[in-house]
C-alpha positions, 0 to 999 in steps of 0.5 A, a space after each residue: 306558827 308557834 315559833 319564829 326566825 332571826 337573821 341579820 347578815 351572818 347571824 342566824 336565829 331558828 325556832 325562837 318563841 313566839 313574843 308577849 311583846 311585838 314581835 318587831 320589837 323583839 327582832 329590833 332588841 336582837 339586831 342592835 345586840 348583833 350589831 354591838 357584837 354582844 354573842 347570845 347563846 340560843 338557850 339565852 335569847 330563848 329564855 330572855 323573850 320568854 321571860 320579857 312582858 310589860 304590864 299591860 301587855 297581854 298580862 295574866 291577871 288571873 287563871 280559872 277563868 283565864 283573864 288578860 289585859 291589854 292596852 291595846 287602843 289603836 288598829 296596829 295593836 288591834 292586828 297583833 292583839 287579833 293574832 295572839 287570841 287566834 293561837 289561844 284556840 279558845 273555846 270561846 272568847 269573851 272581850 271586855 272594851 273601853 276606849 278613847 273617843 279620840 281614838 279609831 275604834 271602828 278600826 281596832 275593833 273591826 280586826 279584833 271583832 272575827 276572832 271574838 264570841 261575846 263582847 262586854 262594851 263599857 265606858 269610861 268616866 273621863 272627858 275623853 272616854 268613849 260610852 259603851 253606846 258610842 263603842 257599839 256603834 263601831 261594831 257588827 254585833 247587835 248582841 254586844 252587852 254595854 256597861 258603864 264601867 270596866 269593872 261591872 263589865 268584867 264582872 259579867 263577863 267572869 260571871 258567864 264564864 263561871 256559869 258555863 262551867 265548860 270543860 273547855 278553855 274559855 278565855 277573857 280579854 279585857 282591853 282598849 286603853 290604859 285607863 281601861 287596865 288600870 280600872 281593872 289593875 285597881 279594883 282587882 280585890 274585888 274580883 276572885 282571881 285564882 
């Protein structure tokens, strides 16, 4: 499924893109436009969704390897997460992880955790971030590699893809919070980003 419907009354939209945003939200944003009575072409509404991301949001930090971030930090976001690295078709997908204590990381991780090959768990230096080893225990995978920043997790993360050096697209998640984006948002000089 690569493309998605809208229909509100008489208002019908076909074959719209599919979002970097949730896709509720973009259907909400579509209804109150309908609602004022704002006519949108299709050509318009197609280019607009495309168009619209927000930092931290599946953001495209770098291309060989393909890096995203995400602050997804909860089970919700977690599901949508989950779908959008499964219509990636990645060879092989490497996620990086830091996370909250307070926040319900059995759950986020647990919808994340069938679409992922090797994870990269790290801890944040703050009172309420979680440690790589308390991130390990929300998970199934005995093979999960812990670190204790974001950065040095990420770093071994492009370090295995670039070792790899497959033909075929590999792909790295960094997510779990807004302080795990910002970690790597701040220190991205360090890394060689194409």
């Amino acid at each position: 499924d690569h493309s998605w419907d809208f229909q509100q009354g008489n208002t019908v939209y076909k074959n719209l893109p599919l979002t970097k945003l949730p896709m509720t939200n973009a259907a909400t944003a579509i209804a109150a436009f309908n609602k004022l009575g704002l006519e949108l072409s299709i050509e318009k509404l197609k280019q607009v969704i495309e168009e619209t991301s927000l930092n931290g949001r599946l953001q495209k930090i770098s291309d060989k390897p393909a890096v995203y971030l995400d602050v997804a930090h909860n089970p919700e976001a977690g599901r949508y997460l989950a779908a959008w690295i499964a219509r990636q078709n990645a060879s092989k997908v490497h996620c990086v992880c830091a996370m909250l204590g307070d926040k319900d990381s059995a759950s986020t991780l647990s919808v994340i955790e069938p679409h992922v090959d090797q994870w990269y768990l790290a801890g944040l230096d703050m009172p309420r971030g979680a440690s790589s080893a308390q991130l390990a225990q929300s998970l199934n995978d005995t093979q999960a590699l812990l670190f204790p920043t974001v950065v040095k997790a990420l770093e071994r993360a492009m370090t295995n893809v670039e070792e790899n050096k497959s033909d075929e697209q590999e792909l790295i998640i960094v997510f779990g919070s807004f302080f795990t984006v910002a970690e790597v948002l701040e220190f991205k000089h360090k890394f060689t980003l194409k």
